[in-house]
N, C-alpha and C positions, 0 to 999 in steps of 0.2 A: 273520228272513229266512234268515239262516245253517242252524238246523233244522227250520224249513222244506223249503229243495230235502238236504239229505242224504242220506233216503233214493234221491231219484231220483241224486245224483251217485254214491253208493255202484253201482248198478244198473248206469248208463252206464259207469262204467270197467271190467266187467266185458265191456262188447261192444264190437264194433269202431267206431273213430267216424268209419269213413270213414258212418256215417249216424249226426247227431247228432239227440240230444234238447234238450228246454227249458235244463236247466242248463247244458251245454257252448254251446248255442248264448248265453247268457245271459251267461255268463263269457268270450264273445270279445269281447262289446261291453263289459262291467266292463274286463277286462285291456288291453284296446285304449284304455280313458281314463287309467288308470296315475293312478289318485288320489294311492299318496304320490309319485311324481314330479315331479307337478303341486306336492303340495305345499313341495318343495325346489328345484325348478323354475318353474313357468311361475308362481306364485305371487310370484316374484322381480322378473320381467316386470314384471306387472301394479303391483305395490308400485312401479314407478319410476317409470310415468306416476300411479298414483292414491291410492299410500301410505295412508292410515288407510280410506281409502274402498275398500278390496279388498272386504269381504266386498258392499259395495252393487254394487263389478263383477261380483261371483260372482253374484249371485243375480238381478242383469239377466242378465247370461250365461244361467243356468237358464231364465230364462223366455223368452226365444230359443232355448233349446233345443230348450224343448218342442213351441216352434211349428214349428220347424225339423224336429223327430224326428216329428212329427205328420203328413208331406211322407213322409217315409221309412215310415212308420208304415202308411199306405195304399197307397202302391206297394207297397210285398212284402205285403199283404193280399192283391194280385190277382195280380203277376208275381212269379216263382219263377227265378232268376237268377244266378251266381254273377261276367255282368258288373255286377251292381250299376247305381251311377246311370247311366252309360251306355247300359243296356240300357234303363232306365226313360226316358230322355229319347228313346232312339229308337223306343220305340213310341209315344209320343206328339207327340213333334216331327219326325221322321224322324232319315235317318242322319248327315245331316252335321252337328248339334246333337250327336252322339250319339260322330261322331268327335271333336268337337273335345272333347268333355267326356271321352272315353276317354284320348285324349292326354295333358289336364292332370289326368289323378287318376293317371297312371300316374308323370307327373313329380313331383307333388310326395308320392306317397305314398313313393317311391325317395330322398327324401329324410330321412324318418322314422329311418331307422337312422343315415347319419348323422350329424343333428342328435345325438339322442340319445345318441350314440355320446360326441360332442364334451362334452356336460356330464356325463354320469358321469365318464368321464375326470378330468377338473376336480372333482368333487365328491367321488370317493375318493381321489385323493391328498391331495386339501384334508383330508379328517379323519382321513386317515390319520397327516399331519404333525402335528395336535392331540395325539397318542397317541406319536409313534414318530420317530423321525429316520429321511426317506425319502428317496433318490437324486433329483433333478430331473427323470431322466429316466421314472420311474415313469410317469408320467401319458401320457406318449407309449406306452409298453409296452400301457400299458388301452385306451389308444384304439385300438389295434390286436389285440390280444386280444378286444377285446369284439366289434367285428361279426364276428370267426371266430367265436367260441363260435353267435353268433345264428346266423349262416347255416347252420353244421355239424349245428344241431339242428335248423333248421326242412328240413334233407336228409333225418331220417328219419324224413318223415313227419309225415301230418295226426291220425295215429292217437294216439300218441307225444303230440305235441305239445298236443294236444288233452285228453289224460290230464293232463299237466303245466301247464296252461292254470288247469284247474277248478279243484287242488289250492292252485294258488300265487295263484290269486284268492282262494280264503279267507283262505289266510294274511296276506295285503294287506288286504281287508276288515277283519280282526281288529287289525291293528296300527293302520291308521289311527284305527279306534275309540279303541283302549288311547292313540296320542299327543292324538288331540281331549281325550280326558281330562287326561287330565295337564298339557297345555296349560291349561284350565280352572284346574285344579287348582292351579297354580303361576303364576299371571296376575298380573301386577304394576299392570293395571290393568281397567276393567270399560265399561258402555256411556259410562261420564261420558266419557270420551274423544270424544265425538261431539257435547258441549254445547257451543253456540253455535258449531257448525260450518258453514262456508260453502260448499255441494258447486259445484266447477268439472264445469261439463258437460262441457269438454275433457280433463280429466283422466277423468271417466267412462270416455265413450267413445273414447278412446286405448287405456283398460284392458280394453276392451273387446273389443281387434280378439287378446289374446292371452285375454282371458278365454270367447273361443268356442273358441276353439282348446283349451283344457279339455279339452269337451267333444266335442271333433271325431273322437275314434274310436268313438263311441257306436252309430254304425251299422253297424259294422265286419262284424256278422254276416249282413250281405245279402249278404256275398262268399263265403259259405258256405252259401249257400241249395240249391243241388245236394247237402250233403254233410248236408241235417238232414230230420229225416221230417216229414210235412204242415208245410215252410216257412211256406207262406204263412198258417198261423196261428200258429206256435211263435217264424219271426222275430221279426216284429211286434210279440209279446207278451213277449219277453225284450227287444227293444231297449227298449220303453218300462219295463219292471222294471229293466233295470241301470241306464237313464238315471235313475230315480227313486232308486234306491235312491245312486249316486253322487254324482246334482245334491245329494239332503242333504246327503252327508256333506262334499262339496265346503264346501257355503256355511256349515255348522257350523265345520269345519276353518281355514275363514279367520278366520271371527273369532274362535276358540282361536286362532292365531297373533298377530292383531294383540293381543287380553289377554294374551298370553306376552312379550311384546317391547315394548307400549308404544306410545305416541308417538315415544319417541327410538329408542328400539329399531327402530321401522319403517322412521325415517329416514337409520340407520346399513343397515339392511339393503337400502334402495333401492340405496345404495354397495356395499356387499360382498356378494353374495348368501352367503355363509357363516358370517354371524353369526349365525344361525341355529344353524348346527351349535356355534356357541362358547357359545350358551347355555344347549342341550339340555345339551353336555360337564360344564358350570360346574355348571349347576343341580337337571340331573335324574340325572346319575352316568354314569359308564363302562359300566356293564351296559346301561343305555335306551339309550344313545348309538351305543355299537356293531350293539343289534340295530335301532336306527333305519337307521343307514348299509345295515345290511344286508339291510334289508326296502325300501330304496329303490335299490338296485343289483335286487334282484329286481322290481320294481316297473317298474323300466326294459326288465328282462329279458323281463317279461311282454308288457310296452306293443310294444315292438320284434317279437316272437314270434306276435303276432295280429296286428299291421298286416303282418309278411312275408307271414303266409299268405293274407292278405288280398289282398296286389298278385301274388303268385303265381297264385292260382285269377282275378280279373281279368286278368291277362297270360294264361292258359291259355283263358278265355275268348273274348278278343280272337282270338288265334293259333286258333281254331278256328271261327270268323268272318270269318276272311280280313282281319284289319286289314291284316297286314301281306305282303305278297302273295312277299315275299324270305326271310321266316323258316318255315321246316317249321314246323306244330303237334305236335312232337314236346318230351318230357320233357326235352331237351337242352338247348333252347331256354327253357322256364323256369329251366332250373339256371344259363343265361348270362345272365339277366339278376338273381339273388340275386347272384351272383359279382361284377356291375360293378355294383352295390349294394354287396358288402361291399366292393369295391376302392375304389370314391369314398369310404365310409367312411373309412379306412383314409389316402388322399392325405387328407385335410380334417384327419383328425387332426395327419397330420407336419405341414400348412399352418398351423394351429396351434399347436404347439409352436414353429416356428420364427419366427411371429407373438408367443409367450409371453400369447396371448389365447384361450382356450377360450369362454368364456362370451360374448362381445361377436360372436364369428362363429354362435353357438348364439341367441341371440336376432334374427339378421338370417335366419336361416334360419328359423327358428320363425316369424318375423313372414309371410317369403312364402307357407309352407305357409298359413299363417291365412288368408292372401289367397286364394289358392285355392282353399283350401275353399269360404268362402263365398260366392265365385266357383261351383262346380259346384253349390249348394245353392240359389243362388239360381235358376239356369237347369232347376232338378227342381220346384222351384215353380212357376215360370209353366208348364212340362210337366205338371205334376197339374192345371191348370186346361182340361187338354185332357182329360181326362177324364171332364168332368162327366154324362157317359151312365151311367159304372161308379161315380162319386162323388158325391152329393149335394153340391153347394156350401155347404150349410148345414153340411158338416163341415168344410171345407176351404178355403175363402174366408178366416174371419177367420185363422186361421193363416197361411195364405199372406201374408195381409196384412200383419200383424204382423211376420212371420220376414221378409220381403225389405225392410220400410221398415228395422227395425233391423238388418239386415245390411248394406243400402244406407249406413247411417248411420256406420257402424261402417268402412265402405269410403271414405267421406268422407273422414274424416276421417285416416285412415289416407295416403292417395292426394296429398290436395290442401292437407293445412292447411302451410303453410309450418315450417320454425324446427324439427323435432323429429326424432329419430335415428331414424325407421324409414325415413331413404333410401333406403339400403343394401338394405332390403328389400322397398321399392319396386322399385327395379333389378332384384333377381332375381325379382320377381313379374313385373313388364315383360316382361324375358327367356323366361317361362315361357311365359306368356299368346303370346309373338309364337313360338315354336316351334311350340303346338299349333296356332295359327292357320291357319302356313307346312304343316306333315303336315297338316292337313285339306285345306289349298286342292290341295294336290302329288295326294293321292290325290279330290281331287274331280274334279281334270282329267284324270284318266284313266279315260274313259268303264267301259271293260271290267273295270277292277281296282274301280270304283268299284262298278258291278253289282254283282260278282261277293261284294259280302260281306252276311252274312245277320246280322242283329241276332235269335236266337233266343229267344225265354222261355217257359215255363212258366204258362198262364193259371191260377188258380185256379179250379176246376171242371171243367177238360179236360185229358183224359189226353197229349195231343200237345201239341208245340210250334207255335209259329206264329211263321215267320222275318216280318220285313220287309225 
């Protein structure tokens, strides 16, 4: 895969990327899943409801994916868009389907840096104290250093950042290769871990509602559809390439973890998500260890970097739309909402610190964003069922089907089972869901402001737009 697109990434960095090609379009959605992240991260998650059963969450996850990215997959075949789902649910269902779904991808994609922000923090000081005797308050320093660094770069520019995109997804791609290995390599146990095991369905799908979340920035390059040449064949075809090429490496990677750590290993690791790093340190040396830490702070770098530009060119989209009928559609206006992004960053982090709990407010946050995703994911499927003029249903049915019962499932369970710590992220998903709600009904009731906004896209085969 790697020499494969090289020479075309070679090519593109020579030209301007405010118009992308397959690889950079390819590498927003790779960078936007942030695999070793996930694997020092959201892999921690998942290990706490379903422990030895990760890699069977991973690879349920996958196959929800696909049915899910298969949704995504047909809409930017036809529409060309950089509001993304939004834009796709209001040509098909209209605008207020399309506000509320605007709404809640803006809220919880605004949380991405955040979140993020809260477990590097915690994750480099944590290895740094393996190695080095470090000040307490380090970890508050990072947490606040890191969304400046992200915001400062994704200020100059989609050009830039898009150069540094391609680059720092190979080098992510190559490392999580070189640690699956070695994980293999140094496995302390093999499939016999799974003899005469008893799979709890609730633990499944518990592990479930963080193992979509995986792969929840897979689509990320629909928000860059204005900025790449013939989108609506080059999207399509890199999201399904990066989704294939990471769902591997995803579901390979889990079970190198769980053969690296074991049984008991996995069940120490539900407790500390950092035993992980004490056994890479122990077992594989200081040299792996440091360039691990350090390929998963870039990894984070990456994941953070391509969802900003992602809620930028959606925020740019909106504000030229008329969502917001108070705010100019001026460049200002994008830059004030990265700022009260890195600023909430930045409170969450002190919150925090003075919590002395990073990872426990990082998984209640992770858990909402999940919710809402599959929240807007589900609402773009029954909209691609309006389609059926421009879409054969023989393409699009069983997926549909598929992707909404097991996200439905996965919401279930999530929402209603009693007894299990995703409260908390219940509440801020409640929260969420009842803001977009309240901004939909506020601008439905206002006859003139309501008119007055145009859901524009880009059809596939005609050179004009067509507002609704």
């Amino acid at each position: 895969m790697t020499f494969i697109i090289l020479p075309e990434i070679a090519a593109e960095l020579m030209q301007d990327h405010k118009v992308l090609g397959f690889s950079g379009s390819m590498m927003q959605s790779f960078t936007s899943i942030g695999p070793m992240l996930d694997l020092v991260a959201l892999f921690t998650v998942i290990a706490v409801y379903s422990g030895i059963l990760l890699p069977l969450v991973m690879g349920l996850s996958f196959i929800v994916g696909y049915s899910t990215m298969n949704t995504v997959f047909r809409f930017s075949s036809i529409y060309s868009s950089n509001g993304g789902y939004y834009s796709y649910v209001g040509k098909a269902l209209g605008k207020t389907p399309a506000l509320f779904v605007g709404f809640l991808y803006l809220m919880y994609a605004a949380l991405v840096l955040p979140n993020i922000s809260l477990f590097i923090s915690s994750f480099v000081a944590t290895s740094l104290s393996l190695v080095y005797t470090i000040p307490s308050y380090l970890v508050l320093i990072i947490s606040l250093v890191f969304p400046l660094f992200i915001i400062v770069f994704v200020f100059t520019g989609l050009k830039l950042t898009m150069k540094y995109t391609v680059v720092a997804g190979l080098i992510e791609f190559s490392m999580i290769i070189l640690a699956s290995f070695l994980f293999f390599t140094h496995s302390v146990a093999g499939f016999g871990v799974y003899n005469g095991l008893n799979v709890n369905v609730n633990s499944v799908f518990l592990g479930l509602v963080f193992g979509i979340l995986v792969f929840s920035g897979s689509g990320s390059s629909i928000f860059l559809s204005d900025n790449v040449r013939n989108s609506t064949r080059t999207v399509p075809w890199s999201i399904i390439s990066s989704y294939s090429v990471s769902g591997i490496l995803m579901v390979v990677s889990s079970f190198a973890l769980v053969f690296f750590l074991g049984t008991s290993g996995i069940s120490s690791y539900t407790i500390n998500p950092f035993v992980l790093l004490t056994q890479i340190y122990n077992r594989l040396g200081l040299p792996f260890f440091l360039a691990f830490v350090a390929l998963s702070v870039l990894s984070s770098a990456n994941l953070t970097i391509s969802y900003t530009n992602a809620l930028r060119n959606s925020f740019r989209k909106m504000l030229s739309e008329k969502f917001f009928s108070l705010i100019p559609p001026k460049e200002s206006s994008q830059n004030y909402l990265l700022l009260l992004t890195m600023g909430l960053s930045m409170i969450l982090g002190m919150i925090a610190y003075s919590w002395n709990n990073y990872v426990t407010l990082f998984e209640v946050i992770a858990g909402a964003v999940s919710l809402s995703y599959m929240t807007i994911h589900i609402i773009t499927n029954i909209a691609l069922l309006k389609l059926h003029k421009r879409v054969s249903l023989v393409y699009v049915l069983p997926s549909v089907i598929i992707s909404t019962a097991l996200l439905s499932i996965a919401m279930y369970y999530s929402l209603f089972l009693p007894d299990h710590s995703l409260f908390y992220s219940n509440v801020l998903f409640g929260s969420i869901i009842a803001i977009a709600l309240v901004s939909t009904a506020m601008i439905r009731s206002k006859k003139d402001r309501y008119e007055s906004i145009r859901i524009e896209v880009e059809e596939v085969g005609n050179a004009t737009s067509h507002p609704t």
